[in-house]
C-alpha positions in Angstrom: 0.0 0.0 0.0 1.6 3.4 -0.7 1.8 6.1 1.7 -1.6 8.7 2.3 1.8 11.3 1.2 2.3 9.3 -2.7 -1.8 8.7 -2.9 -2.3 12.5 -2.5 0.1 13.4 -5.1 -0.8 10.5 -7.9 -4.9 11.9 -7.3 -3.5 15.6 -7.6 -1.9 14.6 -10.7 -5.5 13.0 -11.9 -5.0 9.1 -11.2 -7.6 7.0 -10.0 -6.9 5.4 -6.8 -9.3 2.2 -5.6 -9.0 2.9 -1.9 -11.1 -0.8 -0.3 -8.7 -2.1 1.3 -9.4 -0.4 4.5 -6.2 0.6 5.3 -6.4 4.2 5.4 -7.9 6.4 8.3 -11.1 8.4 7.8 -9.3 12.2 7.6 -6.4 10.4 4.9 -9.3 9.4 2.8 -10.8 13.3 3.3 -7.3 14.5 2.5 -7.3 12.2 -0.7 -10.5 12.8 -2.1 -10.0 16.8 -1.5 -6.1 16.0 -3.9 -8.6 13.9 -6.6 -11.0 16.6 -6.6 -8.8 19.0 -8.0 -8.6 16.9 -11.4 -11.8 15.1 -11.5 -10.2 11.7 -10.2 -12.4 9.0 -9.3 -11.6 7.3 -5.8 -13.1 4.5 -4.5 -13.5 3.9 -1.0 -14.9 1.4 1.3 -18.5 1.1 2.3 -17.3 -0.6 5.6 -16.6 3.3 6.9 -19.4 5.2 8.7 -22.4 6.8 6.9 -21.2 10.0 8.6 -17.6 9.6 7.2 -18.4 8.6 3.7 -20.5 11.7 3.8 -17.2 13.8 4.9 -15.2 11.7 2.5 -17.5 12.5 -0.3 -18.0 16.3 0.4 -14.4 16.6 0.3 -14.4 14.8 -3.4 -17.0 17.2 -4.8 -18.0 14.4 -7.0 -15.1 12.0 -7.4 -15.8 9.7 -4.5 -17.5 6.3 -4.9 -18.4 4.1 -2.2 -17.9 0.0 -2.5 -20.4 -2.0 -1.0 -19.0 -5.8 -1.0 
């Protein structure tokens, strides 16, 4: 898994990024979706987080976020 630090600067440079494993912290995946939403990059996410965090997590996309239900 790469570092929240390599994830912010591959969105901010407009890569996808699937994000399921689980691995990152609720305010990494805000500070990720806020670097992909700067480029329109689509993140996924994992559905296993909060309904209040993948609201935060999804604000701070503006539109990139999507949510995995498994």
């Amino acid at each position: 898994m790469k570092s929240t630090d390599d994830c912010i600067r591959i969105a901010a440079a407009g890569g996808g990024l699937d994000l399921t494993t689980g691995a990152k912290s609720t305010d990494d995946l805000i500070r990720i979706a806020s670097a992909a939403s700067a480029r329109g990059a689509p993140i996924w996410v994992p559905g296993s987080k909060s309904t209040d965090d993948l609201i935060r997590i999804a604000a701070a996309g503006k539109g990139c976020v999507m949510v995995r239900f498994d």
